[in-house]
C-alpha positions in Angstrom: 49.9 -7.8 22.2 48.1 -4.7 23.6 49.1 -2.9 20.3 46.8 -5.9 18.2 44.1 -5.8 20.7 43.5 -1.7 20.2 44.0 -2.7 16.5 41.2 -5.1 16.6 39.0 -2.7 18.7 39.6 0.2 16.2 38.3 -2.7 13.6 35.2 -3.7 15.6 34.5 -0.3 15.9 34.3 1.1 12.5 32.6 -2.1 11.6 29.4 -1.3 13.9 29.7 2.0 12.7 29.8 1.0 9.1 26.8 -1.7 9.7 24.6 2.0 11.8 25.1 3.6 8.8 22.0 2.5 7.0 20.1 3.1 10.0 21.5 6.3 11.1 20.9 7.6 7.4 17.4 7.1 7.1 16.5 8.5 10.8 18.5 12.0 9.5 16.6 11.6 5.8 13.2 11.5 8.0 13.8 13.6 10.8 13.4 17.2 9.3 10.5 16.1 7.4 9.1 15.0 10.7 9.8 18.2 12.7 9.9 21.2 10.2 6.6 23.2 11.1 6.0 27.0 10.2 6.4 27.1 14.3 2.6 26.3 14.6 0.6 23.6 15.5 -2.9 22.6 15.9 -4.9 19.4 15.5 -6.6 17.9 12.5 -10.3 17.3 12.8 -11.8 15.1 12.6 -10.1 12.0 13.5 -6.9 13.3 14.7 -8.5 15.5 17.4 -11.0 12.6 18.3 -8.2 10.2 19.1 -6.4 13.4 21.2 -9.3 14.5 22.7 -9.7 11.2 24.1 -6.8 10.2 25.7 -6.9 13.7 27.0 -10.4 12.7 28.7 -8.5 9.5 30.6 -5.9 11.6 31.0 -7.6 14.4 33.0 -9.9 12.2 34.9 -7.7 9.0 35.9 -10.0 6.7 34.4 -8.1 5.0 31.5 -10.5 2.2 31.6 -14.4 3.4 31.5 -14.2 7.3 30.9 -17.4 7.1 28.8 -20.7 7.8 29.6 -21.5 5.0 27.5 -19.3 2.0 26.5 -16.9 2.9 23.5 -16.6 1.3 20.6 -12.7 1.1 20.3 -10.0 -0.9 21.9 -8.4 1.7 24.0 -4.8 1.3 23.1 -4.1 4.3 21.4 -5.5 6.4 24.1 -3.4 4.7 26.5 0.1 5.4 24.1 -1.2 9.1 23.3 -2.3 9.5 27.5 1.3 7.9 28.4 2.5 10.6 26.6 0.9 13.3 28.0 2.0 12.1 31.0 5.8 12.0 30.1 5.8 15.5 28.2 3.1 17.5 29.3 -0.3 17.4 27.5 0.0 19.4 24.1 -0.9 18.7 20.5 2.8 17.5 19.7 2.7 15.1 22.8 -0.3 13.6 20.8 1.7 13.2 17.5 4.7 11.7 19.0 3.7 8.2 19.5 3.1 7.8 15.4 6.4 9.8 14.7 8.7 7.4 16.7 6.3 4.4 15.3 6.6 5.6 11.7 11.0 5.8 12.3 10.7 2.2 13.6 8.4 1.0 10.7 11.6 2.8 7.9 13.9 0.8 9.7 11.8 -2.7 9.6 11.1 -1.9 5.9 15.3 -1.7 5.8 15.4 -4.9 7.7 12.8 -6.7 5.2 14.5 -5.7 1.8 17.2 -6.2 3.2 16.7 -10.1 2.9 13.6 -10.2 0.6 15.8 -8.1 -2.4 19.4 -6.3 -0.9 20.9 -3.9 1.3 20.4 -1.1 -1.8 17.1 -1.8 -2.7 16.0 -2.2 0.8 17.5 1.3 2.0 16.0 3.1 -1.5 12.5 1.4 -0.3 12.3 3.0 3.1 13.7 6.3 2.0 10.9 6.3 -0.9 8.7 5.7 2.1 9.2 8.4 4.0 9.0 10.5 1.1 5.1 9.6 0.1 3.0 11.9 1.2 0.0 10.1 2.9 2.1 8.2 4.3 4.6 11.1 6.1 1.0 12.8 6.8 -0.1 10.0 9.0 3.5 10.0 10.3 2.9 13.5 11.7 -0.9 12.5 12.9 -1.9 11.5 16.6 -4.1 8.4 14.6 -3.4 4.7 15.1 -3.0 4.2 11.5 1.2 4.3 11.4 1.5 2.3 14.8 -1.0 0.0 13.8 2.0 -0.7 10.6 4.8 -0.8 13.0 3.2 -3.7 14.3 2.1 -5.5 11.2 5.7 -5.1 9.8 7.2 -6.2 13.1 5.3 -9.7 12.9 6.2 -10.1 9.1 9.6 -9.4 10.1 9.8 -11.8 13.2 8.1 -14.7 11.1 10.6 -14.0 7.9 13.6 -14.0 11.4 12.3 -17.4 12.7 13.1 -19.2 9.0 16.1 -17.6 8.9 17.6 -18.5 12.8 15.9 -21.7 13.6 18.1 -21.2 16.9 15.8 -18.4 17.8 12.9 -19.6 16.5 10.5 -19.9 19.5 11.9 -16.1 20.1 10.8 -14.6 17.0 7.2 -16.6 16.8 6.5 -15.1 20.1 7.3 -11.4 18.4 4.6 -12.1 15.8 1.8 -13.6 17.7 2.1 -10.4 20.1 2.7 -7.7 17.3 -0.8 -9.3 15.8 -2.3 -9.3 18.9 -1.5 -5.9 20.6 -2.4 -4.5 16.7 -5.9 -5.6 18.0 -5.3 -3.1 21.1 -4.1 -0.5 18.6 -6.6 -0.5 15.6 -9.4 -3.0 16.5 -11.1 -5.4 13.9 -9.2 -3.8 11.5 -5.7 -6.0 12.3 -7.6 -8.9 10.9 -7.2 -7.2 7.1 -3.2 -7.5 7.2 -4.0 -11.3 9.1 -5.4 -12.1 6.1 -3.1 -10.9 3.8 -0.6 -13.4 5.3 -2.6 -16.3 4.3 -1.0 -16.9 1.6 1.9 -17.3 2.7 1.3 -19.0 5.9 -1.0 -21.7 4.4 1.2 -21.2 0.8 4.2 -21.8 2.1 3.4 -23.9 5.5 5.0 -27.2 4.5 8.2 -25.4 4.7 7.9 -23.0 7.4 5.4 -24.9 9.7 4.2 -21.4 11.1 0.7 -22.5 11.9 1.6 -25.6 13.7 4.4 -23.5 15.9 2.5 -23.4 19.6 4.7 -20.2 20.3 3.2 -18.7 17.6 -0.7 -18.7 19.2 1.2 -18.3 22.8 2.8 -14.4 21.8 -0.8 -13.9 20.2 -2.7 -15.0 23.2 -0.2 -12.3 25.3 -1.0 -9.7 23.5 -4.4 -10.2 24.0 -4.3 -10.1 27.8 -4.3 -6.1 28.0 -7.9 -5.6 25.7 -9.3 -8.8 27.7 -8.3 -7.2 30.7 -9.7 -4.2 29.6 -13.0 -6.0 28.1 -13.4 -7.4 31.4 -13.3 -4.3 33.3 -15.1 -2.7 30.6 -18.3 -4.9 31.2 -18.2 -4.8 35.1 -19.0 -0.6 33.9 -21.0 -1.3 31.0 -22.2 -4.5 30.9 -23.0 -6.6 27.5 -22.8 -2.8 26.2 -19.3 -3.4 25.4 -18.8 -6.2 23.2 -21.9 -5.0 21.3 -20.4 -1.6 20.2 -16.9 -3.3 19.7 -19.2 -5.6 17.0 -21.6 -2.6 16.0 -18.8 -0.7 15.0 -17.0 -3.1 12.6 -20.4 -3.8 11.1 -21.3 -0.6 10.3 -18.3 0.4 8.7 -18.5 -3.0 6.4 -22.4 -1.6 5.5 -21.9 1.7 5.2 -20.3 3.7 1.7 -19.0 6.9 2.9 -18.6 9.2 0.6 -20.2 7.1 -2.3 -16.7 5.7 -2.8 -16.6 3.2 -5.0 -14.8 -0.3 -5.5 -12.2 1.5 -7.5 -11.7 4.3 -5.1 -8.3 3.3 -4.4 -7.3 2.7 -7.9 -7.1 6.2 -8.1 -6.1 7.4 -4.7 -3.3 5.3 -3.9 -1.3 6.7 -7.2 -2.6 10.2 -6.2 -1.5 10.1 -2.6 1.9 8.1 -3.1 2.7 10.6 -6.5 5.2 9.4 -8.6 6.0 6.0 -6.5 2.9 3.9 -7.3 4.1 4.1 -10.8 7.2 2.9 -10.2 5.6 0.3 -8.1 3.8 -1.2 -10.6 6.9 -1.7 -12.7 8.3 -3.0 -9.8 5.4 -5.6 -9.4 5.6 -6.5 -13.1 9.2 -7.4 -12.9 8.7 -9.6 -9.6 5.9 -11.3 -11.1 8.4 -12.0 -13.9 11.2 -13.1 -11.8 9.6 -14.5 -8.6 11.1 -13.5 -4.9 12.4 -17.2 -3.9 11.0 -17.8 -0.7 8.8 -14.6 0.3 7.1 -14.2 -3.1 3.9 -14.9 -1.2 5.1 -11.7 1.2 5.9 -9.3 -0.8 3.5 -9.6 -3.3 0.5 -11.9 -2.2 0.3 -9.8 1.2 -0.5 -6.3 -0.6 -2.6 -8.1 -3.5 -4.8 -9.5 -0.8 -4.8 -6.8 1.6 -6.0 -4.5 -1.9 -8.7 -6.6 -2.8 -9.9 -7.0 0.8 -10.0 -3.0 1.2 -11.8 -2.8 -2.5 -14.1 -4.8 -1.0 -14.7 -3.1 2.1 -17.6 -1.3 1.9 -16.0 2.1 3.6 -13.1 3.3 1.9 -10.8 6.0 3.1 -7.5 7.5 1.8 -6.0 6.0 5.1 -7.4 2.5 5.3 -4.4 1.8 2.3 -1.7 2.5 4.5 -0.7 -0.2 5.3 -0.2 -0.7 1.7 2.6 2.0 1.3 5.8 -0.1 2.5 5.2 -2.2 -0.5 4.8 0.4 -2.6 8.3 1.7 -2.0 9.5 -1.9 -2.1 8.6 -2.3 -5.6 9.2 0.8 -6.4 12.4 0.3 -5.2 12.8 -2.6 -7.8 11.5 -0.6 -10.5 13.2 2.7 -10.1 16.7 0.2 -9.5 15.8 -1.2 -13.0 15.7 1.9 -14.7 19.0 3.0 -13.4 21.0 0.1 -14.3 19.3 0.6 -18.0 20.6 4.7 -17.5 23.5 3.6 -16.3 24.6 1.1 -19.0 21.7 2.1 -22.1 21.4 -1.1 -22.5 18.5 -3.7 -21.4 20.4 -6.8 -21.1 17.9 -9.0 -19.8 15.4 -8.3 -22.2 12.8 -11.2 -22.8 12.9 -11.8 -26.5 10.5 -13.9 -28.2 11.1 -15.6 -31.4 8.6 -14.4 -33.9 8.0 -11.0 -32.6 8.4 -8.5 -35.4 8.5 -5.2 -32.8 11.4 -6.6 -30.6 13.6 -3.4 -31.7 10.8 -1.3 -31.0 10.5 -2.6 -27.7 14.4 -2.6 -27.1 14.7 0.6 -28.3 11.7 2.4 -26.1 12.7 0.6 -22.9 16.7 2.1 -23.8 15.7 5.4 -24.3 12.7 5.2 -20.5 15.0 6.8 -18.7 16.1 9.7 -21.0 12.4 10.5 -21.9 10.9 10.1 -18.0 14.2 12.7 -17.3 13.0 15.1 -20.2 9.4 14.7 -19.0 9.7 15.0 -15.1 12.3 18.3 -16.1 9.8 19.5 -18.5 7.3 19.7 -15.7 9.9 20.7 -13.5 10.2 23.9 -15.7 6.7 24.5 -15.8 6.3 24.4 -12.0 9.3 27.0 -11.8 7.4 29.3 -13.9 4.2 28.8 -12.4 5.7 29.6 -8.8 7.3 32.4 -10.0 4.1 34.0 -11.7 2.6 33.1 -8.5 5.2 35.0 -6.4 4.7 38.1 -8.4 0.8 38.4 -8.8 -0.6 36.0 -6.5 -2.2 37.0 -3.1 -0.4 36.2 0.1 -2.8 33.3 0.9 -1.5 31.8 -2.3 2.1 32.5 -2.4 2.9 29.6 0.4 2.0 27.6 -2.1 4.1 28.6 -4.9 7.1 27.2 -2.4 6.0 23.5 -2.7 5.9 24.0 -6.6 9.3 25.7 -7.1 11.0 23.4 -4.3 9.6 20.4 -6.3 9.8 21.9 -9.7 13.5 22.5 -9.0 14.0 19.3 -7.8 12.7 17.9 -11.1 15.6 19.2 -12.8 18.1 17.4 -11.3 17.0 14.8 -13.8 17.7 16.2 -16.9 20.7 18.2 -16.1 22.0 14.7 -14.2 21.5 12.8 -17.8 22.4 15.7 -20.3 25.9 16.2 -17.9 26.5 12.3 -18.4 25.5 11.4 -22.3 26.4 15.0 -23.8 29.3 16.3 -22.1 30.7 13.1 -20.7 30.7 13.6 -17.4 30.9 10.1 -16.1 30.9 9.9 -12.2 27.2 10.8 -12.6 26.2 7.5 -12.2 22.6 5.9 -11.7 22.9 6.6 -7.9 22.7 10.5 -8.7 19.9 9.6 -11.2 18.0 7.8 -8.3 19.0 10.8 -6.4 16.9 12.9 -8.9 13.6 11.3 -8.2 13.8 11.3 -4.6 15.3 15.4 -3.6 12.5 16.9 -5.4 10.0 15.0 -3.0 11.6 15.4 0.0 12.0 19.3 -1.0 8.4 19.5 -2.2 7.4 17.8 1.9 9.8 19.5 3.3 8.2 23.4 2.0 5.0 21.6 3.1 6.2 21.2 6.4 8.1 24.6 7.0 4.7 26.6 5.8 2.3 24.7 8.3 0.8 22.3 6.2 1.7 18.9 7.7 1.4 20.1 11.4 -0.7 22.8 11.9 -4.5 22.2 10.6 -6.6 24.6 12.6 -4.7 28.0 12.9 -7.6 30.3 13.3 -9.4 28.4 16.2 -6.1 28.0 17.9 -5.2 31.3 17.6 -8.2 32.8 18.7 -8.4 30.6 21.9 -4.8 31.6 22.6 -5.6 35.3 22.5 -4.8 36.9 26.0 -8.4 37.7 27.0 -10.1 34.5 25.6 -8.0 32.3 27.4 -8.4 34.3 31.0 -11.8 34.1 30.5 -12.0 30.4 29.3 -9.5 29.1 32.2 -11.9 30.2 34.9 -14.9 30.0 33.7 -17.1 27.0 32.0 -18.2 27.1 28.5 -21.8 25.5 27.4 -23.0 24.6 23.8 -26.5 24.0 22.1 -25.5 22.6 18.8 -22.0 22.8 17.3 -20.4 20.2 14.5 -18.9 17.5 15.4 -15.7 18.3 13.8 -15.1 21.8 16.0 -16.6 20.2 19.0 -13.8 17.7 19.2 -11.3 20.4 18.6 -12.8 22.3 21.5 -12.8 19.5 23.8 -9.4 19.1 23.4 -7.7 23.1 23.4 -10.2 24.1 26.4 -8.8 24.3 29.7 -12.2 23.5 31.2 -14.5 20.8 29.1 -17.4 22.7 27.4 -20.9 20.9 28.6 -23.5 20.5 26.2 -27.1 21.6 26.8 -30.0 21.3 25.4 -31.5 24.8 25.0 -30.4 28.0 25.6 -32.7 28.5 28.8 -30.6 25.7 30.5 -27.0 28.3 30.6 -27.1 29.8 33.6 -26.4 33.8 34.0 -22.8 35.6 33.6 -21.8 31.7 31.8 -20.4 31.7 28.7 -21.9 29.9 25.4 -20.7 28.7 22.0 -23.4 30.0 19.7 -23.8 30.1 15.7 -23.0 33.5 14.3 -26.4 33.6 12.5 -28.3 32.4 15.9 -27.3 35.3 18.2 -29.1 38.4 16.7 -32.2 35.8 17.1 -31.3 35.5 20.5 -34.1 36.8 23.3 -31.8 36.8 26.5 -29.4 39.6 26.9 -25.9 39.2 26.1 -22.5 40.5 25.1 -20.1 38.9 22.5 -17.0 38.0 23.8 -15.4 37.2 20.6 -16.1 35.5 17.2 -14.2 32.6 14.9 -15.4 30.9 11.7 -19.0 30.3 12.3 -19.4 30.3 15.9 -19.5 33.2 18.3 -18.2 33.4 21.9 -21.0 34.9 23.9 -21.4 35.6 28.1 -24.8 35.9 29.1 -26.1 38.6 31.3 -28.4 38.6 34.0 
């Protein structure tokens, strides 16, 4: 008897382990290209430091609720995560990026967990590990921005609604999750949770006769929840600020939907989206056209009415950023998922079996015979440019400057990736090698680009944004000087201000001439201001544009 019931154990056992595997996979596929830094790191500006330098100010002063001299014009909630984390590790530019890391793990996982019952097990794991492997998105993974968390969220609350179909047992459970994932996304990221909201009207109103989510009282219950910690913080807010705060909440959102930043355009992200997510989007839209053409029973209005909405409300949306589409990207590597699936079945068998035919059609062998042959010509192209890159990196290692030469390793880490592909297709169909199957085809699409982010990572590029500022505040006599003493500024730009206020021991305080810095202080001054100026001084040190000066009596 005891003999069966260690038996059974073992059983259990390797069956949890076996069920952790998926899971376990992806967090060791992600984690390098989380972590790998040229052992430097310093903050992006502009938004990045902003959202940093923030939380630092609660942090520092104790005031997590009105630190502003002025009321603010954003729900506080990622201050508060990036602050809590200051608090837990210390304050330090990786404490800031830690909160969208461990977010951007949890959102590969949900994307597992939704493929997992919108397609299958193997489309949903080759979705989130195409994911991680797109480059805006694993840029805003390594961020201290909202952006990523804001996701997490969203994802969570399609997950829980698509878990409340599913186990009607736990059904008040899971509506709960969704209304409060909605609701704290309002902490996190503002007005701009009510774009994904909308992108699930579809298939709440769509598909509400079957799922009765909007009549579910649980639902609004978990949303009104997750709205207690910005109405507490509203509240507290206006004792400070009065009427102040709801009108730069609202002043906000309304200048972003009348302003064009950028002059970008209603197609901006037509263009972007397949830059930024290079080669995925293209697989994505063969993945779209082959939903479309055999409908997702059930979620059809999820997986593809929530990113056709959520596109055309950001096209719409007078300010457009490279970020706002974010949210977009685990769709992406869902349908591209489906596509890049369909084109290995077709390597794996050259055949196309459930080709459309239409009687009457005179180029129905043309059509059979291109989509055959798709794979074996995108393999021959992607290792013809694999090739090319190779040879470009190498020129580039021999006659390029050193500046230049860091980048000659993302080209010949991806241009060696790219020929996986044709040696993984010429090793099958010319010398017969048959255990090269369409998983190590797959495989071929998805190495290069984790090489190509993981060089970007190891050389600095994904972590460390401001080297020279850093580094000069670092050096041994700067920083003496700027830990005991107060630093003053007449004009500076915005984007090194923010930086400042976050790597300076001691906030600098602006004024608004240079009369106002009193003597033996210490100023941040325009190199091409100080020979004009008429007080004496000495220059302490200089970086970029600025200068470093003390004044003397």
């Amino acid at each position: 008897m005891f003999y069966k019931l260690h038996i059974l154990q073992h059983i259990w056992r390797k069956m949890r382990l076996v069920g952790l595997l998926p899971y376990l996979s992806l967090f060791v596929w992600i984690l390098p290209l989380l972590l790998f830094t040229s052992g430097h790191n310093s903050l992006m500006a502009h938004d990045e430091a902003l959202y940093a330098s923030r939380a630092r100010l609660m942090f520092d002063s104790g005031n997590w609720i009105a630190p502003w001299t002025t009321a603010h014009h954003k729900t506080p909630g990622p201050y508060w995560l990036i602050a809590s984390f200051y608090k837990l590790f210390g304050m330090s530019d990786t404490s800031a990026r830690l909160p969208s890391m461990i977010a951007s793990i949890f959102s590969l996982w949900l994307v597992y967990e939704i493929g997992k019952i919108m397609l299958c097990k193997k489309l949903a794991w080759l979705a989130a590990a195409i994911l991680s492997v797109e480059f805006l998105w694993l840029q805003y993974s390594r961020l201290s921005t909202p952006d990523v968390t804001m996701i997490f969220l969203v994802l969570l609350a399609i997950w829980s609604l698509i878990k409340t179909e599913l186990n009607p047992k736990y059904r008040y459970f899971w509506s709960f999750i969704a209304g409060l994932s909605l609701s704290l996304g309002f902490l996190i990221r503002s007005f701009m949770i009510f774009l994904p909201i909308i992108a699930l009207f579809p298939y709440l109103i769509g598909e509400h006769r079957r799922h009765r989510h909007l009549t579910n009282p649980i639902l609004y219950l978990g949303f009104f929840v997750g709205l207690i910690p910005t109405g507490v913080w509203l509240w507290l807010s206006w004792l400070h600020y009065g009427n102040q705060s709801f009108e730069e909440l609202l002043h906000f959102v309304v200048q972003l939907g009348s302003e064009d930043h950028y002059n970008n355009g209603p197609l901006f992200y037509m263009w972007n989206i397949p830059l930024k997510s290079f080669p995925w989007a293209f697989f994505g839209i063969l993945g779209l056209v082959l939903t479309l053409h055999h409908p997702i029973v059930r979620y059809q209005l999820i997986l593809v009415g929530f990113p056709l909405v959520l596109f055309c409300e950001l096209s719409i949306f007078t300010t457009r950023f490279p970020h706002y589409s974010l949210c977009l990207y685990p769709f992406i590597a869902l349908f591209a998922s489906v596509g890049l699936n369909w084109l290995g079945n077709i390597y794996q068998t050259r055949i196309h079996r459930q080709l459309p035919i239409e009687k009457g059609k005179i180029n129905i062998l043309i059509k059979f015979f291109a989509i055959r042959n798709l794979p074996r010509n995108l393999s021959y192209g992607f290792g013809g440019l694999g090739i090319l890159l190779v040879v470009a990196s190498i020129g580039v290692f021999s006659w390029g400057s050193f500046d230049i030469r860091k980048y000659a390793t993302i080209g010949l880490a991806m241009g060696l990736g790219w020929l996986i592909l044709p040696v993984v297709w010429i090793s099958r169909y010319h010398f017969g090698i048959k255990f090269l199957t369409a998983r190590y085809w797959i495989a071929g699409w998805l190495i290069p680009c984790w090489l190509a982010l993981a060089a970007m990572g190891s050389i600095g590029l994904l972590s460390d944004y401001n080297p020279v500022l850093k580094t000069f505040l670092q050096q041994s006599a700067i920083a003496s000087t700027l830990q005991s003493h107060p630093t003053y500024y007449v004009q500076i730009d915005q984007k090194t201000q923010v930086l400042l206020d976050f790597y300076l021991p001691i906030h600098a305080q602006p004024v608004s001439s240079i009369s106002q810095i009193p003597a033996l202080s210490y100023a941040w001054i325009y190199t091409d201001q100080s020979p004009k100026l008429s007080r004496p001084h000495r220059i302490v040190g200089t970086v970029k544009d600025y200068q470093l000066l003390q004044f003397l009596p």
